[in-house]
C-alpha positions in Angstrom: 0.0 0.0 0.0 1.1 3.2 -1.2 2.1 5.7 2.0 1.3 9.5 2.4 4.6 11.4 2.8 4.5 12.4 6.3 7.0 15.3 5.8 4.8 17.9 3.5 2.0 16.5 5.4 3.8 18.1 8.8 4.8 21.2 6.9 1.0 21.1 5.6 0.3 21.1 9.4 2.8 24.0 10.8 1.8 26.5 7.9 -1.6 26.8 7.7 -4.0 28.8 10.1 -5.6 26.8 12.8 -9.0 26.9 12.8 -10.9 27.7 15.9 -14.6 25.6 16.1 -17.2 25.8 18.0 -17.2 22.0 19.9 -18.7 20.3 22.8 -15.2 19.8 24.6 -13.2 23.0 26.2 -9.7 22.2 23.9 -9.3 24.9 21.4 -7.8 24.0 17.9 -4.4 25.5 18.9 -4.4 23.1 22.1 -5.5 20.1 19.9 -2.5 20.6 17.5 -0.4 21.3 20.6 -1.9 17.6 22.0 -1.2 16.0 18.5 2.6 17.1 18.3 3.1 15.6 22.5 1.2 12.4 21.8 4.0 12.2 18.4 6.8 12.2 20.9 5.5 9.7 22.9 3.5 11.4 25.6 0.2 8.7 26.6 -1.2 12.1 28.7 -1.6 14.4 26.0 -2.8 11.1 23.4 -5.5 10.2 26.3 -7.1 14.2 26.3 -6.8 14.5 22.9 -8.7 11.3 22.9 -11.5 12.3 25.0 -12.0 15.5 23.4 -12.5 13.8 20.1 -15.1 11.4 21.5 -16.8 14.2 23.4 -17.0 15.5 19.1 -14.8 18.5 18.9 -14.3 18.8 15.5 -10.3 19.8 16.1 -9.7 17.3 18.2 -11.0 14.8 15.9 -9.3 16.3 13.4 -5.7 16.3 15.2 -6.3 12.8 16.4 -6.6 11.6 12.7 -3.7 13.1 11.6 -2.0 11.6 15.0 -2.9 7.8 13.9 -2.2 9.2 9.8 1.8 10.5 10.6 2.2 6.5 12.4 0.5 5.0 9.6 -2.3 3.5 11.6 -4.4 4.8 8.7 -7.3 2.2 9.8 -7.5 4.1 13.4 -7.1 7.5 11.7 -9.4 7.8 9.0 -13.2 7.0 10.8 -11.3 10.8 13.2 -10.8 12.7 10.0 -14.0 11.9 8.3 -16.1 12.9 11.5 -14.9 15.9 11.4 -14.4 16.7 7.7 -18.0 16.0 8.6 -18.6 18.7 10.7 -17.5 20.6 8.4 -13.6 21.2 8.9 -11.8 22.6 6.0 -8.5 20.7 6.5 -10.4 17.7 7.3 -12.1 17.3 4.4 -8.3 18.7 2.7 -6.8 15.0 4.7 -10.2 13.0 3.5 -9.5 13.9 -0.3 -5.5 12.8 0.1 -6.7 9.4 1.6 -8.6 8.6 -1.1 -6.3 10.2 -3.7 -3.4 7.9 -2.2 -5.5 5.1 -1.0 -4.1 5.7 2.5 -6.2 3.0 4.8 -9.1 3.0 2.0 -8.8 1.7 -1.7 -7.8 5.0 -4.2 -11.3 6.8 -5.2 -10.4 9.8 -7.7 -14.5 10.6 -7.4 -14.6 10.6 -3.8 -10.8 12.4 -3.8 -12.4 15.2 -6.2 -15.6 15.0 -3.6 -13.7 16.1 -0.7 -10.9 18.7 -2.1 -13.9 20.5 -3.9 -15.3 20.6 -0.5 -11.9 21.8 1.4 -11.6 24.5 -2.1 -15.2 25.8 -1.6 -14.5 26.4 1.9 -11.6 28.6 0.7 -8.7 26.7 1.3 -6.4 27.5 -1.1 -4.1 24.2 -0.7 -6.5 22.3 -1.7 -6.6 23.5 -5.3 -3.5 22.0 -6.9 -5.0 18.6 -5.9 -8.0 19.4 -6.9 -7.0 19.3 -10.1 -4.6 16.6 -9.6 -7.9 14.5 -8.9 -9.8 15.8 -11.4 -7.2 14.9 -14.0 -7.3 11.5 -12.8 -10.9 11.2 -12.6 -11.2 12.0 -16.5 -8.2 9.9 -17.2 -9.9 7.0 -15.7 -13.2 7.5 -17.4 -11.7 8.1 -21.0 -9.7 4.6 -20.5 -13.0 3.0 -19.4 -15.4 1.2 -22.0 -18.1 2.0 -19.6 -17.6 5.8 -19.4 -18.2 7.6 -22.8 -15.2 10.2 -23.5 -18.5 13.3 -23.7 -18.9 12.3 -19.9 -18.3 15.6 -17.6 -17.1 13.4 -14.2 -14.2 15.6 -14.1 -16.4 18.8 -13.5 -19.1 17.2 -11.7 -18.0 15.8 -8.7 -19.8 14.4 -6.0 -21.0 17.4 -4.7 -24.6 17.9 -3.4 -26.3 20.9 -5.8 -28.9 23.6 -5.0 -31.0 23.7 -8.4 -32.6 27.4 -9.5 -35.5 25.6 -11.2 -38.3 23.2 -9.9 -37.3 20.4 -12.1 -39.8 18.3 -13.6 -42.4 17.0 -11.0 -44.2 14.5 -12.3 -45.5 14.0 -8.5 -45.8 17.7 -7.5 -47.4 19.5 -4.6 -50.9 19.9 -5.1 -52.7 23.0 -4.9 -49.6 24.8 -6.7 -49.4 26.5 -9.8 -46.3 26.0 -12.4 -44.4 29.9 -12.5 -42.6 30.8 -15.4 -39.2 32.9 -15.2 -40.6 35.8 -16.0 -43.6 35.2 -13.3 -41.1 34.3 -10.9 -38.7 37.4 -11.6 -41.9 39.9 -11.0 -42.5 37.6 -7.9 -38.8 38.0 -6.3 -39.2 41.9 -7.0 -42.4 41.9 -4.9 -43.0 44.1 -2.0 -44.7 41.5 0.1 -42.9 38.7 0.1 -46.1 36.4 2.0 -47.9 36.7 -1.3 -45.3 34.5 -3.0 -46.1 31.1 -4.3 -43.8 28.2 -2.9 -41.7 28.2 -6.4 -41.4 31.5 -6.6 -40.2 31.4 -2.8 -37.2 28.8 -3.7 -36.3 31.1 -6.6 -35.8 33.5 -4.0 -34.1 31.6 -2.0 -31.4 30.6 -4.6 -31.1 34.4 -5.6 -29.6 34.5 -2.6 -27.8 31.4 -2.5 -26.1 32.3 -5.6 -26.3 35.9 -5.0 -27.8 35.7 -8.6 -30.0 39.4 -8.6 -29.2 39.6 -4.9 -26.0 39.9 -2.5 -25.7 36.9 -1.4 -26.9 35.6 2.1 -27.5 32.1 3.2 -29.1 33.0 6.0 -31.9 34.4 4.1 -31.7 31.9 1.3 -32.0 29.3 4.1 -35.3 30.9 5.0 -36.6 31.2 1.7 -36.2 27.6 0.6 -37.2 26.8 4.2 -40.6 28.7 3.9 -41.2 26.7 0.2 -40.3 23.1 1.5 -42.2 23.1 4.5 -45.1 23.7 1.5 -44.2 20.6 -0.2 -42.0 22.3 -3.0 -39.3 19.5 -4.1 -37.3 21.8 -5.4 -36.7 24.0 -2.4 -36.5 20.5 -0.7 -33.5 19.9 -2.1 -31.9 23.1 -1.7 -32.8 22.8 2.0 -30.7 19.3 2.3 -27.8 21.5 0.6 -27.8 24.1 2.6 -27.7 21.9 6.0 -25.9 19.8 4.0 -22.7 21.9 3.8 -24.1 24.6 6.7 -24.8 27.3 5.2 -27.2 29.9 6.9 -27.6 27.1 9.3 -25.6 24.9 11.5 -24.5 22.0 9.5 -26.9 18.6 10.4 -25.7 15.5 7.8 -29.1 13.7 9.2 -31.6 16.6 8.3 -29.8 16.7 5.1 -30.8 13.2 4.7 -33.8 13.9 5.6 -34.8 16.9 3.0 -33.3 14.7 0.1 -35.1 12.1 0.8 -38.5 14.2 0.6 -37.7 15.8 -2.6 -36.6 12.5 -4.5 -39.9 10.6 -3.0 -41.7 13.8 -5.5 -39.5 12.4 -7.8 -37.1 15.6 -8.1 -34.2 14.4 -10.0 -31.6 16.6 -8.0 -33.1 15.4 -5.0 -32.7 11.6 -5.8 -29.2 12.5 -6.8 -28.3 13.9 -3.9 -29.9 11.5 -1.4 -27.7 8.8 -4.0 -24.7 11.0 -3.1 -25.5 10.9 1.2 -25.6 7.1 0.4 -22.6 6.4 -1.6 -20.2 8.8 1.3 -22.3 7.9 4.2 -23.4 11.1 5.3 -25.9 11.0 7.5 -26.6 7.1 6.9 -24.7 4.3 6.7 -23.0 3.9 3.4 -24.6 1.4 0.4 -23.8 1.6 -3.1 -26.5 -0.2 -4.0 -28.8 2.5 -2.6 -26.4 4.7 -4.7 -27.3 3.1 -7.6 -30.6 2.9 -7.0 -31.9 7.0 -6.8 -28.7 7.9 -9.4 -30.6 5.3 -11.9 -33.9 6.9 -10.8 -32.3 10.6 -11.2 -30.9 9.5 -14.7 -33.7 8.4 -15.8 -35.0 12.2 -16.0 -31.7 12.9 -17.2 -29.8 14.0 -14.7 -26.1 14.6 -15.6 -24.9 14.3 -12.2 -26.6 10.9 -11.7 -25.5 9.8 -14.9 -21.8 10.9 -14.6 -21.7 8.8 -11.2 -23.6 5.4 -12.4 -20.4 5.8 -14.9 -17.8 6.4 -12.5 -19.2 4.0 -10.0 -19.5 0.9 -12.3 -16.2 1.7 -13.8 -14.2 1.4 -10.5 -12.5 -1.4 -9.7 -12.9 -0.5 -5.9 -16.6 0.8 -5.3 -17.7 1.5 -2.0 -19.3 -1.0 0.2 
């Protein structure tokens, strides 16, 4: 098995800005990296606090423990630390979760779930993310031109496993009751209201991804997290989605993997192709449920089948690995 260098990993380590996080232990990110460099050198104190501050869930400490059992190569130990709290939502955590699966450190090499996680790390702003970002985008669309399976036109290597917030309602074929189709330029007057209340639930999400996207808007998640709040609790399948996303990454909202799960899985049972994707996504990673593949398969088939590009791209990827996840 191929090993992670351990010294640019250090350097990695001592150069960056330590991230203070809110957690549910009193050890502060500086003290956790402090913990991690005495447990190194042998000390069974610092390794025992370290310890219990992971398993109490601060998201530092599970972090620095991970990168503890990762520098002795006890990659089985560390990488169940790292992905809790790339989970939570740490930027260097989900930095360390795309290496593993770009080197195959304690886990078999996955370029789609390497991509997955440095896109996450990147869209969190951390810039060191980037070079390998491409680095495992490369190597994504290298594996799918060489497949049979994988048709060259595929766009894996821009679409990685990332859930999406979608500006339009999709096709519905089970929609809410009781609400009426808008077209853009309906839903344009609509967003330009004066009283927002009057708003039909589509019209509402459309808000809520101007917003998001600060497409027409300055963009807020707080208030885009409102919007596509206020439509989904209406039964829009759309907004749904875009409410999964948003607590999904934590974005105008403190980040919750299982109401993610949750908000996916009631836009894809409407049948909203982004929603099945997505849920297909939380499946194949584990986020919020315990990982299955064949669950995967299952809502990216039923997401593909409307012709969804994500889904698509995936089913390809997926059945063209030679190490798909269990």
């Amino acid at each position: 098995m191929k090993t992670l260098k351990t010294t640019p990993l250090i350097a990695l380590m001592g150069s960056i800005g330590l991230l203070v996080c809110p957690a549910a232990w009193a050890i502060t990110s500086t003290e956790a990296h402090s913990l991690c460099l005495q447990a190194q050198s042998g000390n069974t104190t610092a390794l025992a606090r370290l310890t219990t501050a992971a398993q109490k869930g601060n998201r530092s400490a599970e972090n620095w423990l991970g990168v503890y059992y990762g520098l002795k190569h006890q990659y089985e130990a560390a990488v169940p630390w790292t992905r809790k709290a790339a989970l939570q939502g740490d930027p260097l955590a989900e930095f360390v979760m795309g290496s593993i699966y770009y080197y195959g450190n304690g886990v078999p090499k996955n370029a789609t779930k390497s991509v997955y996680w440095y896109r996450l790390a990147v869209d969190q702003g951390f810039q060191k993310a980037k070079p390998m970002l491409k680095k495992a985008q490369a190597k994504l669309q290298a594996t799918s031109v060489s497949s049979t399976a994988v048709p060259v036109s595929s766009p894996v290597s821009s679409t990685p496993l990332t859930p999406a917030v979608t500006r339009q309602p999709d096709s519905q074929p089970r929609e809410h009751q009781g609400h009426k189709t808008v077209t853009a330029a309906t839903a344009r007057q609509s967003i330009s209201a004066p009283q927002p209340q009057a708003l039909s639930p589509a019209a509402e999400n459309h808000l809520g991804y101007a917003y998001y996207s600060g497409q027409g808007k300055i963009q807020n998640y707080q208030k885009a997290f409102y919007w596509f709040r206020k439509a989904a609790l209406q039964g829009n399948a759309s907004a749904e989605n875009n409410l999964g996303v948003a607590y999904n990454h934590g974005q105008g909202v403190a980040q919750n993997q299982a109401k993610a799960l949750y908000w996916y899985r009631k836009a894809a049972q409407q049948g909203n192709p982004s929603g099945e994707t997505n849920l297909g996504v939380a499946y194949y990673e584990g986020s919020g449920v315990k990982s299955s593949t064949p669950q995967a398969l299952h809502w990216w088939k039923m997401a593909a089948a409307q012709g969804d590009q994500r889904a698509q791209s995936y089913l390809d990827v997926v059945r063209s690995s030679d190490h798909p996840a269990s």
